[in-house]
Structure formats: C-alpha cells, structure tokens
PyMOL Python script that loads the backbone (N, CA, C, O; Angstrom):
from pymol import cmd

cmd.read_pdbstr("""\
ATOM      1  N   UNK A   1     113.464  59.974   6.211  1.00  0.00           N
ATOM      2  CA  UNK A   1     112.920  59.966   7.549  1.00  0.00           C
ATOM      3  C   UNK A   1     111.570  59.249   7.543  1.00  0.00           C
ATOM      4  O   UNK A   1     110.805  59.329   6.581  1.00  0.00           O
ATOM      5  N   UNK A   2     111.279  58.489   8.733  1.00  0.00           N
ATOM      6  CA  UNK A   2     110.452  57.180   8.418  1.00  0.00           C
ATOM      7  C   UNK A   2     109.044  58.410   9.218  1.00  0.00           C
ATOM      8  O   UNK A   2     109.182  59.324  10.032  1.00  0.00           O
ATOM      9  N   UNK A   3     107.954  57.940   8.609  1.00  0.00           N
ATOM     10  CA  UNK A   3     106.796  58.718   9.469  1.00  0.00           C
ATOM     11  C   UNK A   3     106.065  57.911  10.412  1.00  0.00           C
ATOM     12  O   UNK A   3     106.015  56.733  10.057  1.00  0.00           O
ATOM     13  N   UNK A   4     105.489  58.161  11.483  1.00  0.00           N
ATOM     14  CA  UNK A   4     104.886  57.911  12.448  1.00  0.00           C
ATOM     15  C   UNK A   4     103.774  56.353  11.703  1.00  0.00           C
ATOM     16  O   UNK A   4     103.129  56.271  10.658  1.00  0.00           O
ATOM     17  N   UNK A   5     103.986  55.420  12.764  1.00  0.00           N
ATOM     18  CA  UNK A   5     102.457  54.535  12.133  1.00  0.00           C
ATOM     19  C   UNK A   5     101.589  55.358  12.117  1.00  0.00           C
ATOM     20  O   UNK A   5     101.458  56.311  12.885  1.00  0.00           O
ATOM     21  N   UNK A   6     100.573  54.883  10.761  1.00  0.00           N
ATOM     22  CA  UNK A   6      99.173  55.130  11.012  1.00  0.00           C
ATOM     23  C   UNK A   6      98.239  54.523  12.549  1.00  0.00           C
ATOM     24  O   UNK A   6      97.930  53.333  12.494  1.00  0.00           O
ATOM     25  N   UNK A   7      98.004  54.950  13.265  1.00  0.00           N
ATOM     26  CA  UNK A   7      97.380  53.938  14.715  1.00  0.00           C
ATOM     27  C   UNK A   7      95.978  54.572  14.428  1.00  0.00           C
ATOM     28  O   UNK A   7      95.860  55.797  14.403  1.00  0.00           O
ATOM     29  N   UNK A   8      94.908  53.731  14.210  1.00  0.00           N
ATOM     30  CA  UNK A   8      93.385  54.115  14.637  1.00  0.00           C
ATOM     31  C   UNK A   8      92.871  53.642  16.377  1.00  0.00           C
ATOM     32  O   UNK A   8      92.868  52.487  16.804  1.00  0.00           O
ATOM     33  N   UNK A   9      92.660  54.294  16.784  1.00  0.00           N
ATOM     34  CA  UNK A   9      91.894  53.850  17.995  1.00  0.00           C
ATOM     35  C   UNK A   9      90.014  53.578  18.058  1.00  0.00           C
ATOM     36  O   UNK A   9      89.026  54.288  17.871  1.00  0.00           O
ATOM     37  N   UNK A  10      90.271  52.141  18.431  1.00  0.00           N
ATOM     38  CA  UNK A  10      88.828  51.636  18.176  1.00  0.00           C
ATOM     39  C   UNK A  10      87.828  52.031  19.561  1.00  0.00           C
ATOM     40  O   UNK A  10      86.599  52.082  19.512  1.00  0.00           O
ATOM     41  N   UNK A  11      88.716  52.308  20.864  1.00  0.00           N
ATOM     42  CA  UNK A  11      87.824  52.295  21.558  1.00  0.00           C
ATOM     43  C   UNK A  11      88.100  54.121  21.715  1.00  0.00           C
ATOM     44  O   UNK A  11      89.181  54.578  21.344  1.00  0.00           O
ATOM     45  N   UNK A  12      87.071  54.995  22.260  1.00  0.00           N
ATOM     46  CA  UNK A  12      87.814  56.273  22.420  1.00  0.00           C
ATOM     47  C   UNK A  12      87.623  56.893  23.603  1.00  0.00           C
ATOM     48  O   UNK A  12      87.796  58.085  23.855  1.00  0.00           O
ATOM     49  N   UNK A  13      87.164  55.803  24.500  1.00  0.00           N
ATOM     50  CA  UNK A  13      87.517  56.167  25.871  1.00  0.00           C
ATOM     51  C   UNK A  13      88.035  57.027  26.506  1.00  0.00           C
ATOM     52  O   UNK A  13      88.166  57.844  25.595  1.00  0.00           O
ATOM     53  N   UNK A  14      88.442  57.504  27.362  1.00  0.00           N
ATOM     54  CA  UNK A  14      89.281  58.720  28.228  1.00  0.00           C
ATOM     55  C   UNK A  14      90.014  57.935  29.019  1.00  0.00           C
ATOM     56  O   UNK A  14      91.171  58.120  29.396  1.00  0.00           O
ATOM     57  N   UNK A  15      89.169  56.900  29.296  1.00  0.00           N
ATOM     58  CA  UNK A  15      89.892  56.248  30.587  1.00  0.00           C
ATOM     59  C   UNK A  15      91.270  55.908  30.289  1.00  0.00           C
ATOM     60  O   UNK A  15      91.556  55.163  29.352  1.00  0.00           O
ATOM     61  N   UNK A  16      92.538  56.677  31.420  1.00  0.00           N
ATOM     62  CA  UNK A  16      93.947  56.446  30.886  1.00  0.00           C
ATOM     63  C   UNK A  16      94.455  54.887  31.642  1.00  0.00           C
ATOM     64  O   UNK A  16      95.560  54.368  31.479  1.00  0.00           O
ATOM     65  N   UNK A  17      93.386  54.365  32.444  1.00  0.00           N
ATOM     66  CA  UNK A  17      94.082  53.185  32.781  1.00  0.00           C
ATOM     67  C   UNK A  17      93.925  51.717  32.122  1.00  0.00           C
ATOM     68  O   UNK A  17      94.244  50.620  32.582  1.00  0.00           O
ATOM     69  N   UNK A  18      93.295  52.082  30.830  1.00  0.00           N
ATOM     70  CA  UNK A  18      92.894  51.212  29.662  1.00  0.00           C
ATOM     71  C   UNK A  18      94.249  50.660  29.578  1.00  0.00           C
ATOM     72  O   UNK A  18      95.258  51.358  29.680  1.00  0.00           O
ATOM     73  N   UNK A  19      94.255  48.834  29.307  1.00  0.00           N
ATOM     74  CA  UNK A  19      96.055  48.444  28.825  1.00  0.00           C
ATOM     75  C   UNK A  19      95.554  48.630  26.795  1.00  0.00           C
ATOM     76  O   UNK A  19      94.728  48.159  26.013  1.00  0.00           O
ATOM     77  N   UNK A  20      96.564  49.495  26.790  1.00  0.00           N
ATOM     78  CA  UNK A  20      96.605  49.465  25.307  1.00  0.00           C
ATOM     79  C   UNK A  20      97.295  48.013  24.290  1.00  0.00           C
ATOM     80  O   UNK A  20      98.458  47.618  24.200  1.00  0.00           O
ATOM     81  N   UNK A  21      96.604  47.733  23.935  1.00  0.00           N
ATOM     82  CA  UNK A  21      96.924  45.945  22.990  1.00  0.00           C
ATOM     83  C   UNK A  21      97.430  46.742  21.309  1.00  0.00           C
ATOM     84  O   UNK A  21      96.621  47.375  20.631  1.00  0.00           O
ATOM     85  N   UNK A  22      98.627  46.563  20.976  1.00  0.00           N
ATOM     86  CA  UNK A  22      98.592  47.113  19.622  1.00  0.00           C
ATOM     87  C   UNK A  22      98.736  46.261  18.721  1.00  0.00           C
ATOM     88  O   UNK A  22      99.450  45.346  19.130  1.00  0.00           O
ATOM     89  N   UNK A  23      98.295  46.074  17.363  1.00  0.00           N
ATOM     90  CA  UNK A  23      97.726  44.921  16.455  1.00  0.00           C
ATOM     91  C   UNK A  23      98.628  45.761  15.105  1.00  0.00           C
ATOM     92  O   UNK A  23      98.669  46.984  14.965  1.00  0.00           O
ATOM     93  N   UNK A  24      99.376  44.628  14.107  1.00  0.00           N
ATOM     94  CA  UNK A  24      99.686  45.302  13.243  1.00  0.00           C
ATOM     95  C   UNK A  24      98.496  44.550  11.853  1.00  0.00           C
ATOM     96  O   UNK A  24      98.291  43.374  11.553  1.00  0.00           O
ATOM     97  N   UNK A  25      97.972  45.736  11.330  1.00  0.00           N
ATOM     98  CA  UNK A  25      97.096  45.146  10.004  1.00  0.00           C
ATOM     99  C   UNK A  25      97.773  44.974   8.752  1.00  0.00           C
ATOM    100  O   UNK A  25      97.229  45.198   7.671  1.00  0.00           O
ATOM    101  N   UNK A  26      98.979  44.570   8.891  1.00  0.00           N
ATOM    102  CA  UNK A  26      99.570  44.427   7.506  1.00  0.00           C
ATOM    103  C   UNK A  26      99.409  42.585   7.372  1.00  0.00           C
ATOM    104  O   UNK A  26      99.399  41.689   8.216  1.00  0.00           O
ATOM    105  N   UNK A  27      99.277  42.615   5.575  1.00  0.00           N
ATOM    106  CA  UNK A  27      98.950  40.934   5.184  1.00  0.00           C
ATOM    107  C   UNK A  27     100.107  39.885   5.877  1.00  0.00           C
ATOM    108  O   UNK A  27      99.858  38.680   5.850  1.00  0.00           O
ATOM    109  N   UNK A  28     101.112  40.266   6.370  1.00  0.00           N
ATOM    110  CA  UNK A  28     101.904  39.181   6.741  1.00  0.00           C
ATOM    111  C   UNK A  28     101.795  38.740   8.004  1.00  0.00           C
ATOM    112  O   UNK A  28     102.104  37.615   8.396  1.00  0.00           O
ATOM    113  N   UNK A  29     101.271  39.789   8.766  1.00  0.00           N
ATOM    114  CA  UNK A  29     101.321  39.076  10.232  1.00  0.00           C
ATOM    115  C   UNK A  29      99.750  38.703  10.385  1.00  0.00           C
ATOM    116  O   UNK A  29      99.516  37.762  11.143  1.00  0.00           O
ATOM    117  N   UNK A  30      98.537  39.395   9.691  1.00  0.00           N
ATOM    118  CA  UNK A  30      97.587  38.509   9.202  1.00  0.00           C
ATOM    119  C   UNK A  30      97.447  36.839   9.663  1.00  0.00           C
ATOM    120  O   UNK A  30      96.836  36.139  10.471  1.00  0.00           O
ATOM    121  N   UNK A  31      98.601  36.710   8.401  1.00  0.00           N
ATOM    122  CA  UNK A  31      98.721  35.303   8.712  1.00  0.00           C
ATOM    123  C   UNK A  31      99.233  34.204   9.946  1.00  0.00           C
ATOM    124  O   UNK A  31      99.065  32.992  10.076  1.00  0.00           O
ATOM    125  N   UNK A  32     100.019  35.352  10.875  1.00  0.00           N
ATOM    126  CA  UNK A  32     100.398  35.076  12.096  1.00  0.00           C
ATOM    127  C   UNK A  32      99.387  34.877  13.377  1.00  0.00           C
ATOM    128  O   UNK A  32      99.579  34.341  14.468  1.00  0.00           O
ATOM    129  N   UNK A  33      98.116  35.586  12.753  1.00  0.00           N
ATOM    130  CA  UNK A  33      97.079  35.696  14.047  1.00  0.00           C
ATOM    131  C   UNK A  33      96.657  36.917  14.641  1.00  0.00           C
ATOM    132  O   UNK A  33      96.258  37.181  15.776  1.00  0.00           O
ATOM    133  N   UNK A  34      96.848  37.650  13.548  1.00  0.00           N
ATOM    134  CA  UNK A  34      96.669  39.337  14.018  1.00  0.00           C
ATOM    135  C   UNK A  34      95.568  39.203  14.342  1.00  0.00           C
ATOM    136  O   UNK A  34      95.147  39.102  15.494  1.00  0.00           O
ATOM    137  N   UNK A  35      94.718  39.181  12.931  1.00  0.00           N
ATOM    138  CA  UNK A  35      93.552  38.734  12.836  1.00  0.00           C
ATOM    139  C   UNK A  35      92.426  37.983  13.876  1.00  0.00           C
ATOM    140  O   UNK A  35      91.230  38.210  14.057  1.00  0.00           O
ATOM    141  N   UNK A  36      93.217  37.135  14.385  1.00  0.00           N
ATOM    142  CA  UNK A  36      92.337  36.648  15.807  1.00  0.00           C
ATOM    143  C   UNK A  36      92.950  37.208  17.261  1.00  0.00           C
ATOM    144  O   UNK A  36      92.463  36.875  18.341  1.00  0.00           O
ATOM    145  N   UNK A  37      94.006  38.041  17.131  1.00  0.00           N
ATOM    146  CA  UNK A  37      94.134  38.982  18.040  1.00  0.00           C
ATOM    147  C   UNK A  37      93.174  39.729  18.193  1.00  0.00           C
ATOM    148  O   UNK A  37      92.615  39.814  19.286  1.00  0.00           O
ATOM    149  N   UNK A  38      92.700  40.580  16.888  1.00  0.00           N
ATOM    150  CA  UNK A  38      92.189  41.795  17.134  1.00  0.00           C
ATOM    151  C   UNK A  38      90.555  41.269  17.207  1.00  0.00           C
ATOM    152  O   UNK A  38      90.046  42.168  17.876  1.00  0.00           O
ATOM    153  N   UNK A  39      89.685  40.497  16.946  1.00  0.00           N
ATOM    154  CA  UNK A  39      88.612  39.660  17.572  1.00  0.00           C
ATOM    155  C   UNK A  39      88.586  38.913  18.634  1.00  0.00           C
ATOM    156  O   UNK A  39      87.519  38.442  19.026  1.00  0.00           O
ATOM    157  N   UNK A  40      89.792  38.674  19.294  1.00  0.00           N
ATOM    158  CA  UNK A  40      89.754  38.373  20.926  1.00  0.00           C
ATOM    159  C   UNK A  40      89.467  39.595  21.839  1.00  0.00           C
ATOM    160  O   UNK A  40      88.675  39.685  22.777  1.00  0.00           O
ATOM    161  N   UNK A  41      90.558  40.771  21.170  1.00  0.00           N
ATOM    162  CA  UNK A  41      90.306  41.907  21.708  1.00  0.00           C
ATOM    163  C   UNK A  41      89.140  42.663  21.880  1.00  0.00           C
ATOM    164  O   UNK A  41      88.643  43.074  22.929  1.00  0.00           O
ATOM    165  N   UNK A  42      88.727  42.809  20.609  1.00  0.00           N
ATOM    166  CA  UNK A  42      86.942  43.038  21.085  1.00  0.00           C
ATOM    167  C   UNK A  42      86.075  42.658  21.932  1.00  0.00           C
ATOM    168  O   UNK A  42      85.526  43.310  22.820  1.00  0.00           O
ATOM    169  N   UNK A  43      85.942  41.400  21.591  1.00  0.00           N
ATOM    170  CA  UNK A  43      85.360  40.572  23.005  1.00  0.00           C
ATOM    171  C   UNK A  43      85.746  40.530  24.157  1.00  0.00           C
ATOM    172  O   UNK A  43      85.087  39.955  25.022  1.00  0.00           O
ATOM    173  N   UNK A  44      86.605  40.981  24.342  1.00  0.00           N
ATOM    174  CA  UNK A  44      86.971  41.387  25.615  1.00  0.00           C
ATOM    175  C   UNK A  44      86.598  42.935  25.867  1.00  0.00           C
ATOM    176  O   UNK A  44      86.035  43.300  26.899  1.00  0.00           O
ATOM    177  N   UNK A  45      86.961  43.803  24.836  1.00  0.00           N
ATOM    178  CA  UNK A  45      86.539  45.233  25.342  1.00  0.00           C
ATOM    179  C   UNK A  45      84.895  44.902  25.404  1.00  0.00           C
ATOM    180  O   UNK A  45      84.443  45.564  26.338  1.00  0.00           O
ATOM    181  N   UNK A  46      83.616  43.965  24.625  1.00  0.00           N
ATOM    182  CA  UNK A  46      82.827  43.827  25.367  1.00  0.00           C
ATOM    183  C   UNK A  46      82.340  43.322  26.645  1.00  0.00           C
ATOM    184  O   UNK A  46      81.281  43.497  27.247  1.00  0.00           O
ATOM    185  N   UNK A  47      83.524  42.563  26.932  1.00  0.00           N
ATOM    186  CA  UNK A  47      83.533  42.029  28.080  1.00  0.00           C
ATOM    187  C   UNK A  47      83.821  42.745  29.309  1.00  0.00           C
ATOM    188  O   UNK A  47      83.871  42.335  30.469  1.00  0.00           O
ATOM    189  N   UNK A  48      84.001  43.904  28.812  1.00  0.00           N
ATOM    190  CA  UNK A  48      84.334  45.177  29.530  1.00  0.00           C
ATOM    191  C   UNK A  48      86.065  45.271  30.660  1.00  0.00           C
ATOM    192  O   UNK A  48      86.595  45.980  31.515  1.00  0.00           O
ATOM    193  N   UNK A  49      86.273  44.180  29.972  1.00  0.00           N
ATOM    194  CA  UNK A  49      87.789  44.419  30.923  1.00  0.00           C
ATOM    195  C   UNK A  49      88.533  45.757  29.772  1.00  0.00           C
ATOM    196  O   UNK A  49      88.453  45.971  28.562  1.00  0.00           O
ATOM    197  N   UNK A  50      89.146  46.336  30.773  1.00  0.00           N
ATOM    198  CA  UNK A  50      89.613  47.556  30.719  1.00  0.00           C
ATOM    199  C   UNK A  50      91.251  48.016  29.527  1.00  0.00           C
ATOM    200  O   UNK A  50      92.350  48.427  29.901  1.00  0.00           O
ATOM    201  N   UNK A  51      90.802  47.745  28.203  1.00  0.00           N
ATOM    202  CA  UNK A  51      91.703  47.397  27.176  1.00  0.00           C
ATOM    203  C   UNK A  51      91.018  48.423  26.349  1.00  0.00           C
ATOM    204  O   UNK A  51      89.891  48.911  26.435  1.00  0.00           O
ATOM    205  N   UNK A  52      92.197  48.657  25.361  1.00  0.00           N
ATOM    206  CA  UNK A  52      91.951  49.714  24.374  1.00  0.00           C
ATOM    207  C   UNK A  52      92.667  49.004  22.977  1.00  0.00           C
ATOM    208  O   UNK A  52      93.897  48.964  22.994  1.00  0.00           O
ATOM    209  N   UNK A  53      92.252  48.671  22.262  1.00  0.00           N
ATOM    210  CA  UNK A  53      92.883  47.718  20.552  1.00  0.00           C
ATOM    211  C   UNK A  53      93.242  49.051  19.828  1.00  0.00           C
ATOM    212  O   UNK A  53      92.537  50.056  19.735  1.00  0.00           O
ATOM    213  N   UNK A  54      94.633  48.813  19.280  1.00  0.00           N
ATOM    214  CA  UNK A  54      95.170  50.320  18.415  1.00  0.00           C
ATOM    215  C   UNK A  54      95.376  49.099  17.083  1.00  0.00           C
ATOM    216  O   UNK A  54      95.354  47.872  17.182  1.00  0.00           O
ATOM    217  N   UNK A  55      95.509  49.667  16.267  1.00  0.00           N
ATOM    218  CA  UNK A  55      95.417  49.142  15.007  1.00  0.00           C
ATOM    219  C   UNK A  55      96.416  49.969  14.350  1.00  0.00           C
ATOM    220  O   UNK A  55      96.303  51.150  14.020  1.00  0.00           O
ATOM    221  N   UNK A  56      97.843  48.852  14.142  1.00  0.00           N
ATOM    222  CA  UNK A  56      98.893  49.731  13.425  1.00  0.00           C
ATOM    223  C   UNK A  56      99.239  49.364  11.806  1.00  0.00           C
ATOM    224  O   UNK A  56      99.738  48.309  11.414  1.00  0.00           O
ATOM    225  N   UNK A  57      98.955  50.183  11.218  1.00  0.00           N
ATOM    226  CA  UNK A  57      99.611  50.059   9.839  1.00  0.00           C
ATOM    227  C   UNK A  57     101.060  49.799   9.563  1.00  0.00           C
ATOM    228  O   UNK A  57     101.983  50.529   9.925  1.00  0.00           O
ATOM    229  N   UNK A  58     101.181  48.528   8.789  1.00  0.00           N
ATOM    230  CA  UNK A  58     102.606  47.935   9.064  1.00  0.00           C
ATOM    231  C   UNK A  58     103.592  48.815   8.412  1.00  0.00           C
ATOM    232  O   UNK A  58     103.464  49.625   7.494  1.00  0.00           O
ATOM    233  N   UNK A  59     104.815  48.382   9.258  1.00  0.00           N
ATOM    234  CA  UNK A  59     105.638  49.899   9.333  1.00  0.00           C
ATOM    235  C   UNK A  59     106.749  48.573   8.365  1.00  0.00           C
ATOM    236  O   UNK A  59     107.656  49.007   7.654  1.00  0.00           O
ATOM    237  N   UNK A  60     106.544  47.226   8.462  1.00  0.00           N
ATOM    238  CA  UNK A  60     107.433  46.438   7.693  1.00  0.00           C
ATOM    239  C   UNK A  60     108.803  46.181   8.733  1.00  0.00           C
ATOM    240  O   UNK A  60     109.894  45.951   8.211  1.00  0.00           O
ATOM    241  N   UNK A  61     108.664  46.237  10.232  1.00  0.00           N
ATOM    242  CA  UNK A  61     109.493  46.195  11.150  1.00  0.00           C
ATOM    243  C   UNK A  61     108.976  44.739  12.146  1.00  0.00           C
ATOM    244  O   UNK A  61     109.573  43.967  12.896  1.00  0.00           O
ATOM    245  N   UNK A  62     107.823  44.855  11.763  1.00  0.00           N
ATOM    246  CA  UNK A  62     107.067  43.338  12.368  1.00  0.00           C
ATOM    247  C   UNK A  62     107.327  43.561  13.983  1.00  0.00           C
ATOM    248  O   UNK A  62     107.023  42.603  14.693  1.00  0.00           O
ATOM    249  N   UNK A  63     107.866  44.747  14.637  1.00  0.00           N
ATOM    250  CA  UNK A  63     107.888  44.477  16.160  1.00  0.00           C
ATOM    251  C   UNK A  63     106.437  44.346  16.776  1.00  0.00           C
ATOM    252  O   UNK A  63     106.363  43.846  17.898  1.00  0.00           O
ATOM    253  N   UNK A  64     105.381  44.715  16.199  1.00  0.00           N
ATOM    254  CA  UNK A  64     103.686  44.051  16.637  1.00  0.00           C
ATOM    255  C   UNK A  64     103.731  42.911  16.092  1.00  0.00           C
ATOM    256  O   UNK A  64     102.502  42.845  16.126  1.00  0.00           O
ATOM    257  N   UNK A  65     104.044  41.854  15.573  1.00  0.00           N
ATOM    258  CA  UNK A  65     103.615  40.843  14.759  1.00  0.00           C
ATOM    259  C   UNK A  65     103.202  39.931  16.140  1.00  0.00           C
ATOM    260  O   UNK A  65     103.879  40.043  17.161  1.00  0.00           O
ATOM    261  N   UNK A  66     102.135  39.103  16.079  1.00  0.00           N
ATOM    262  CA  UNK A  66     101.628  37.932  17.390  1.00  0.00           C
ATOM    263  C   UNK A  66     102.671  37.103  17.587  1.00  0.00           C
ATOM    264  O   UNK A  66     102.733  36.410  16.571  1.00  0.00           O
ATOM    265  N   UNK A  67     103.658  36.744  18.452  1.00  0.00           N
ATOM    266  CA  UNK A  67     104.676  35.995  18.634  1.00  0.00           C
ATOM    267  C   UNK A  67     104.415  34.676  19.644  1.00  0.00           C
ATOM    268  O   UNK A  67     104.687  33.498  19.413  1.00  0.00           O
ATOM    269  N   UNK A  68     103.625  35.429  21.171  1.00  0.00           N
ATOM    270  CA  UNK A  68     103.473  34.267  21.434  1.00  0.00           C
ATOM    271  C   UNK A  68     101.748  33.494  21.093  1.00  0.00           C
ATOM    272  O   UNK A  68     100.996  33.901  20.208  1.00  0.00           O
ATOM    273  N   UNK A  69     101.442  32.332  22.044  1.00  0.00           N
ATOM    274  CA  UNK A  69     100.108  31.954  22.272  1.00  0.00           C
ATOM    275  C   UNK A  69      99.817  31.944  23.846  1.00  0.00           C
ATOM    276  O   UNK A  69     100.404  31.338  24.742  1.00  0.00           O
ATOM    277  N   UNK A  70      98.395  33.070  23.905  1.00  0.00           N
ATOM    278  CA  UNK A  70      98.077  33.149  25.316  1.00  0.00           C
ATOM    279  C   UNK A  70      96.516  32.775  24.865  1.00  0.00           C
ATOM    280  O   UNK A  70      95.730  33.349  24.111  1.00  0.00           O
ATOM    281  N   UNK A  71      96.431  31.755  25.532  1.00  0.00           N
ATOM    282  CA  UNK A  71      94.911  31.194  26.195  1.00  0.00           C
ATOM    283  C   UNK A  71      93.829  31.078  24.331  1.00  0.00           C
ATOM    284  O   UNK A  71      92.693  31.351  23.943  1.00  0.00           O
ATOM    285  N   UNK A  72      95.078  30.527  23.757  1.00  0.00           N
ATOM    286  CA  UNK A  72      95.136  30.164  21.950  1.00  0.00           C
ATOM    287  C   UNK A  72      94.752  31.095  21.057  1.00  0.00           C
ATOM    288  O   UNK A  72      94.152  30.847  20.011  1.00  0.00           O
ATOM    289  N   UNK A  73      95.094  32.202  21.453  1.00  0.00           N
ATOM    290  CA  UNK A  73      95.486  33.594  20.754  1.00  0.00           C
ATOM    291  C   UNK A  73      97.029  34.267  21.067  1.00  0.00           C
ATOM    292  O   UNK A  73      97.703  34.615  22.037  1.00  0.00           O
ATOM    293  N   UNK A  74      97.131  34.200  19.378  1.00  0.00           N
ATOM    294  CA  UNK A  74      98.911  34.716  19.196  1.00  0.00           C
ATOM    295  C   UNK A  74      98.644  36.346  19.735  1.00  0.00           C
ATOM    296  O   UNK A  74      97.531  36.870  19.758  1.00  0.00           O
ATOM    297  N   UNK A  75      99.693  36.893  20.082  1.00  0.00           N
ATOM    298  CA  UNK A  75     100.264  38.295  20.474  1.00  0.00           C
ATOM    299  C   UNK A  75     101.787  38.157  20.879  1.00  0.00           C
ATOM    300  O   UNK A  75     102.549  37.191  20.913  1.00  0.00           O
ATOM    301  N   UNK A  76     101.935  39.512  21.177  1.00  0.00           N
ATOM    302  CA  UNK A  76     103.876  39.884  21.706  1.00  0.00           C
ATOM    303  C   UNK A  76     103.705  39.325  23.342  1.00  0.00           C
ATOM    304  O   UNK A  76     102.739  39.477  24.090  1.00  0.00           O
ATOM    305  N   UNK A  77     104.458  38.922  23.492  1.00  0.00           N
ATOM    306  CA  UNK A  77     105.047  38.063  24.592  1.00  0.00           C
ATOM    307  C   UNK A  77     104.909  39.254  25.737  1.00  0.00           C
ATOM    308  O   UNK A  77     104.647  38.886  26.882  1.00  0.00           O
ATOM    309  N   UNK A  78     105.090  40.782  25.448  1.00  0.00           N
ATOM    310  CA  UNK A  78     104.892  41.830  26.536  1.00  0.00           C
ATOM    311  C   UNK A  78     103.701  41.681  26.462  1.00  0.00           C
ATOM    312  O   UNK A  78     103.195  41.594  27.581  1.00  0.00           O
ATOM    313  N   UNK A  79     102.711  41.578  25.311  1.00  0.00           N
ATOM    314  CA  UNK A  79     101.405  41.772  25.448  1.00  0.00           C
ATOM    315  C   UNK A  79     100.786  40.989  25.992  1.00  0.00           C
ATOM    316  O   UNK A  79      99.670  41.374  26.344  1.00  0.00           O
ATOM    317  N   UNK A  80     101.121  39.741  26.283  1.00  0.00           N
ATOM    318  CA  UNK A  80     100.652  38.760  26.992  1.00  0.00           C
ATOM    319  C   UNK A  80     100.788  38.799  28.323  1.00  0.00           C
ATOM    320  O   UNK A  80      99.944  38.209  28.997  1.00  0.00           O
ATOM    321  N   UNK A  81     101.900  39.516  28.986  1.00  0.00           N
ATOM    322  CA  UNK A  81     102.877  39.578  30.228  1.00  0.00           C
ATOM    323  C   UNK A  81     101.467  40.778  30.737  1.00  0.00           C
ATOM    324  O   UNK A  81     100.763  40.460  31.696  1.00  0.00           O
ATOM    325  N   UNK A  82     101.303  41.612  30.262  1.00  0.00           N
ATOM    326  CA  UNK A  82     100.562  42.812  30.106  1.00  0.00           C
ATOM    327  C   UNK A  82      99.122  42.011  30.436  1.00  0.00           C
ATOM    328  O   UNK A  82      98.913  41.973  31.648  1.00  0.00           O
ATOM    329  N   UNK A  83      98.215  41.447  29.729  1.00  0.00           N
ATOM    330  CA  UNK A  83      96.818  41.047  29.496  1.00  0.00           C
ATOM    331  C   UNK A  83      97.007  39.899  30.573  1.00  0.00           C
ATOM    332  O   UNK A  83      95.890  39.615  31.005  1.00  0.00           O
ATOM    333  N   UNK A  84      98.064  39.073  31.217  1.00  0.00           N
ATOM    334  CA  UNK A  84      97.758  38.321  32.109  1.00  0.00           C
ATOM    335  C   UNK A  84      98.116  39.537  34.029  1.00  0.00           C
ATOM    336  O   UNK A  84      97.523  39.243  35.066  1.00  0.00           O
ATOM    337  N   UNK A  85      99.032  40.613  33.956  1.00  0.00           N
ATOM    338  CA  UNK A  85      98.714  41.239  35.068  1.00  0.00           C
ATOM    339  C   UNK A  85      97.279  41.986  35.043  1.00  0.00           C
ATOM    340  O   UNK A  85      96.740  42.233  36.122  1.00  0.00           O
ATOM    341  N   UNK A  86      96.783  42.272  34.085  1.00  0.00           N
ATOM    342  CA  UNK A  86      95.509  42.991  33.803  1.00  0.00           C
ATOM    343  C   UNK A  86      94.553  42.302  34.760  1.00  0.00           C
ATOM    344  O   UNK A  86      94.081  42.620  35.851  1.00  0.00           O
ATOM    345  N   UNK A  87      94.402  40.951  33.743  1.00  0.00           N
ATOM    346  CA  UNK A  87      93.407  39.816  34.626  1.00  0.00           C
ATOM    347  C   UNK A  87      92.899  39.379  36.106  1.00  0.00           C
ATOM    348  O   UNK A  87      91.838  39.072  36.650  1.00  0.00           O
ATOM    349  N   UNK A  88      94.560  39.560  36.510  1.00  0.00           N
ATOM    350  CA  UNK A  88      94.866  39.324  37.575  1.00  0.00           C
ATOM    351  C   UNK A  88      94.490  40.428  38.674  1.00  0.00           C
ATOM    352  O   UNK A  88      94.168  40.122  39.822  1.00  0.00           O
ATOM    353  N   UNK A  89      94.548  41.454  38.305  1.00  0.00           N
ATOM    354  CA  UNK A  89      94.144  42.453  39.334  1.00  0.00           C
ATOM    355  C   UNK A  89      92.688  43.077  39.213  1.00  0.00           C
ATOM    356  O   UNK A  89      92.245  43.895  40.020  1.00  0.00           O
ATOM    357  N   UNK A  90      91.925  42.546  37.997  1.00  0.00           N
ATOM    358  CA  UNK A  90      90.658  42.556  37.542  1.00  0.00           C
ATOM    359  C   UNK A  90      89.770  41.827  38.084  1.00  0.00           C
ATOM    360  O   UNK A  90      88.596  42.157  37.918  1.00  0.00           O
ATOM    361  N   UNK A  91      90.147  40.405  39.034  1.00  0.00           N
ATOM    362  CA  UNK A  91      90.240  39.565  39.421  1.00  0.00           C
ATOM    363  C   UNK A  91      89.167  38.509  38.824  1.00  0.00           C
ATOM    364  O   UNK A  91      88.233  37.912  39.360  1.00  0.00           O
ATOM    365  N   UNK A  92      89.854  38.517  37.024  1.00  0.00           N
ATOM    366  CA  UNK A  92      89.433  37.374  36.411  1.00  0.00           C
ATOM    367  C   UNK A  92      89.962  35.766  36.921  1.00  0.00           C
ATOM    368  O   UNK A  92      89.483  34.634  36.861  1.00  0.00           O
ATOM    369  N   UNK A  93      91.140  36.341  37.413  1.00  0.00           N
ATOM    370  CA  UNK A  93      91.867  34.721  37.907  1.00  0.00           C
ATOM    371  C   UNK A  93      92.347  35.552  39.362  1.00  0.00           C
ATOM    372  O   UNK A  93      92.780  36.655  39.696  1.00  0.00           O
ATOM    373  N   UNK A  94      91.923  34.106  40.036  1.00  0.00           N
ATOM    374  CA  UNK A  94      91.667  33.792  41.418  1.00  0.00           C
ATOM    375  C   UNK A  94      93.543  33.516  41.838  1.00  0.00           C
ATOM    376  O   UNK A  94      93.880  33.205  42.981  1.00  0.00           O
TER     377      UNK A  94
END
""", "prot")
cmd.dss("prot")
cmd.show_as("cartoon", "prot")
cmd.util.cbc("prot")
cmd.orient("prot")
C-alpha cells in the first residue's frame, strides 16, 4: 500500500481561496522545470496574487511533472488553465 506524498506547504495562510500550484521535487522533473516553477511561484506569492506552492515528494508517477509552457515557465497544463483563470479575475489581464 502506497503512502500519502510527503506535501510541505510554503505559504501557511488560512486563506481557502488561495489556487494551490503543486511542484514535484524529485531529480527528474527538476530537469523538466520544476525548479523554475517553484521560483516563478514565489514571486508571485510575493507579488501577492493569491497562490499557495505545495511541494511534493516524488511519488515516481510524474502526474506533477511541468508539461506545459505558460508565459516561459513549464507546469501541468490544468495548472496553467488554473493560473491563467486566477489572473484573469485578479484582473492582471485586461
């Protein structure tokens, strides 16, 4: 029986209308752009748009791995679908 990811939460907010972005820290998707996922993400939680970065310990299933490129940072294609309605009602884009 497989156990739960490890998930750390970086921001620890309350706020439940945070979009949660989940990042896997294992070396293979690393190389995919995790890595500049999870430093876009920051800058943005300083940027104060309303996101929460979970940090998953790779489960070796790669369903977090960065798949697409949004605005030249890799992520999952929901996560992108996700961070561009965010924007939009944030009213980063007009």
């Amino acid at each position: 029986m497989e156990s739960a990811p490890d998930v750390r939460h970086l921001n620890t907010s309350s706020d439940a209308d945070k979009l949660e972005i989940t990042v896997c820290v294992g070396p293979q998707c690393s190389q995919f752009g995790a890595d500049d996922l999870r430093l876009w993400c920051r800058t943005m939680e300083q940027a104060h748009l309303s996101l929460e970065l979970l940090e998953v310990h790779c489960t070796g299933n790669c369903d977090e791995a960065p798949v697409v490129c949004w605005n030249q940072t890799y992520m999952t294609e929901v996560t992108a679908m996700q961070l561009t309605e965010r924007l939009i009602d944030e009213g980063w884009f007009v």
